[in-house]
C-alpha positions in Angstrom: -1.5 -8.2 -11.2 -2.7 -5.0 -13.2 -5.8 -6.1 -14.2 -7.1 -5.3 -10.6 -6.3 -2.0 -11.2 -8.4 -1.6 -14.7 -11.5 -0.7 -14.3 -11.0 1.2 -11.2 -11.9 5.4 -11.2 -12.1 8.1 -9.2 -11.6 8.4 -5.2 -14.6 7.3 -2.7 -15.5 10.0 -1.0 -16.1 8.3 2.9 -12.0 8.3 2.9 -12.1 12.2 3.1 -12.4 12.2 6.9 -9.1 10.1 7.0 -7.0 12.8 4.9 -6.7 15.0 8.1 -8.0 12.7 10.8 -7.2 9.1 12.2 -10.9 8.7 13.8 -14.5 8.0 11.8 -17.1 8.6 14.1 -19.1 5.9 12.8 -16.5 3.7 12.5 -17.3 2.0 9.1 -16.3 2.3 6.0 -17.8 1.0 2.1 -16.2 -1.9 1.0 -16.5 -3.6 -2.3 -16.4 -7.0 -0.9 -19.0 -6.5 2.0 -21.5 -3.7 2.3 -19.7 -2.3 5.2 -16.6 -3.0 7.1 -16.4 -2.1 10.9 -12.8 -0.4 10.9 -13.5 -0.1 14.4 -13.7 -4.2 15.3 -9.6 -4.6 13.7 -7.3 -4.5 16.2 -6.2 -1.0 16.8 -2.4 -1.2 15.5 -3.8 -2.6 12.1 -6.6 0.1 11.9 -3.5 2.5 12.5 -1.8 1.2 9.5 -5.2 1.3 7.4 -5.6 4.9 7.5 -1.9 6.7 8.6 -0.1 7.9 5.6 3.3 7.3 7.5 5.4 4.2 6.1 4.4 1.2 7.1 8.4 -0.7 7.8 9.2 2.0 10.5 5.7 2.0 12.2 5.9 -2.4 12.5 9.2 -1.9 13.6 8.4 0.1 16.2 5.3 -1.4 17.3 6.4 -4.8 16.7 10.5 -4.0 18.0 11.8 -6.1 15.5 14.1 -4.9 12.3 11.5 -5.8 9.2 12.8 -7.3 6.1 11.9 -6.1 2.5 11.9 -9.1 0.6 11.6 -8.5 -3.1 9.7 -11.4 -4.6 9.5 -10.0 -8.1 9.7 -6.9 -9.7 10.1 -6.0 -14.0 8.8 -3.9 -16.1 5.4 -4.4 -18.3 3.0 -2.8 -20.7 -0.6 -1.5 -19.1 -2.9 -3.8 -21.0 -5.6 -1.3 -20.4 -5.6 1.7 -19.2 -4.7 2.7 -15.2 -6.9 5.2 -14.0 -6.0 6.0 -10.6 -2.6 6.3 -12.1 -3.3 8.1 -15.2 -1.5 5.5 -17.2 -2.6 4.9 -20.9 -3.3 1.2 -22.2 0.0 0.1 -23.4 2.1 2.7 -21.4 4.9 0.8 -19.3 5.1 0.7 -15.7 7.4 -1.4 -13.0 5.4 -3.8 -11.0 6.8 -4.6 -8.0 5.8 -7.4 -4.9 7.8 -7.6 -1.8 6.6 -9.1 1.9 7.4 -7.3 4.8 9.2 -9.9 6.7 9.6 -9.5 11.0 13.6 -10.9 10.9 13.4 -12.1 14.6 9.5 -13.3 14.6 9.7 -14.5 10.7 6.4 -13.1 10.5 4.8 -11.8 7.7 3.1 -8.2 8.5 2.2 -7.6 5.1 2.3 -8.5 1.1 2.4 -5.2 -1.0 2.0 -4.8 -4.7 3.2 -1.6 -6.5 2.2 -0.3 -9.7 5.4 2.7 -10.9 4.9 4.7 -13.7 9.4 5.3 -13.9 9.1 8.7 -15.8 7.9 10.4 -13.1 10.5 9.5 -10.1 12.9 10.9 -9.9 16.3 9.1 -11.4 18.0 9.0 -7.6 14.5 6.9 -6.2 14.5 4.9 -9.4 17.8 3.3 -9.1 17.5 2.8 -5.6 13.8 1.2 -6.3 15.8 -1.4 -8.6 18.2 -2.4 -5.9 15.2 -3.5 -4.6 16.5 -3.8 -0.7 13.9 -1.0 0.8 10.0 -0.2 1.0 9.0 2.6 -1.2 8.3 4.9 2.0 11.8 4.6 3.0 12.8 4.9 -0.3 10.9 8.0 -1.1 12.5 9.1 2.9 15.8 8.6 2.2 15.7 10.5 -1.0 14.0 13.5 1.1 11.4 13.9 -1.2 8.0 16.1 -1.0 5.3 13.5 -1.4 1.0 13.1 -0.7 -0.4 9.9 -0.5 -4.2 9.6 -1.3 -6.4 7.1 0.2 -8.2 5.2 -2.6 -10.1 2.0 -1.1 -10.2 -0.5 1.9 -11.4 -3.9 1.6 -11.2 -7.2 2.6 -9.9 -10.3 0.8 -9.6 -13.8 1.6 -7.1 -16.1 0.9 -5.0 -19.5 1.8 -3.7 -17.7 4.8 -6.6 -16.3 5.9 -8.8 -12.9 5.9 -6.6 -10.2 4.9 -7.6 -6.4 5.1 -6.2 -4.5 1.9 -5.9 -0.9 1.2 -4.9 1.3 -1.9 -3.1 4.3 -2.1 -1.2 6.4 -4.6 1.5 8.6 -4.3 1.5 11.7 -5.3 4.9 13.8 -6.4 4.8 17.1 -8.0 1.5 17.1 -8.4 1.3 14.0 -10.4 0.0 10.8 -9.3 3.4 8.5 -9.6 3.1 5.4 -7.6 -0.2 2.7 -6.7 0.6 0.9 -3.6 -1.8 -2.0 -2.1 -0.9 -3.6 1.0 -2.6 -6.6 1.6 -2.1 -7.3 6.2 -3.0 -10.8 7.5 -5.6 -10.3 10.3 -4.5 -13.2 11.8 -1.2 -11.7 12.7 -2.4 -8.3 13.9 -4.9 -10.1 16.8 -2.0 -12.7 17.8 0.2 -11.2 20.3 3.9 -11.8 20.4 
């Protein structure tokens, strides 16, 4: 799951406009999969979650008015086999990956699959043992531990796969200055257009 990280560098300049605002006039954004994707044809709640920096559990539980699930479907330690850029993580420097699903307990729906890249010494030791419990989303983690944190916009793109198109972003986290966390949530568009 790293190597999609790899060879990635530096931050794209078009996501500027979405560090203070929620609106781009034109309405599309670069894409590595597509030459342009039109934020403004995804249904609105899904552009929401594309470009707020809030945390995603609390926003599908109240839009959705369903308690959400974090189901942990792995999570260990490894070794960067290159280095990490966006993270400033050095080839062989070890991290905690982490992959949980964002599971709708009444609907059973699946709002979202989100990877996460951790580099441990730079959390603090109350959010790491918490993150190893496993039970909570690393917003509500980093909530509940009442810490001072930025998140950083990095890349929105489109993937397809089994279950369909699914609009991904990246983002770090940012905590003393230091990036410290690489979150990609990958959202099923199918789910976003159905209504419940």
């Amino acid at each position: 799951m790293l190597e999609a990280y790899y060879k990635k560098q530096g931050t794209a300049g078009q996501y500027e406009v979405f560090r203070s605002r929620g609106f781009s006039a034109d309405g599309v954004v670069g894409a590595l999969s597509h030459k342009e994707l039109a934020l403004a044809a995804l249904p609105p709640f899904l552009r929401t979650l594309l470009v707020a920096d809030g945390t995603v559990t609390k926003s599908l539980e109240a839009y959705y008015w369903e308690p959400i699930s974090v189901d942990t479907v792995w999570q260990k330690p490894m070794a960067a086999e290159a280095d990490i850029p966006w993270l400033n993580v050095a080839q062989g420097q070890e991290v905690i990956g982490r992959r949980v699903n964002l599971r709708g307990t009444q609907s059973g729906n699946i709002y979202t699959h989100a990877f996460s890249v951790v580099r441990p010494e730079r959390i603090p030791e109350q959010l790491r043992q918490k993150l190893i419990a496993g039970s909570l989303g690393i917003g509500e983690l980093i909530r509940d531990c009442g810490l001072e944190t930025y998140r950083e916009l990095l890349e929105i793109d489109v993937a397809r796969a089994e279950q369909g198109e699914q609009i991904y972003r990246t983002y770090r986290i940012v905590m003393g200055g230091e990036p410290s966390i690489l979150v990609t949530e990958h959202f099923p568009v199918d789910v976003f257009r159905n209504k419940r």
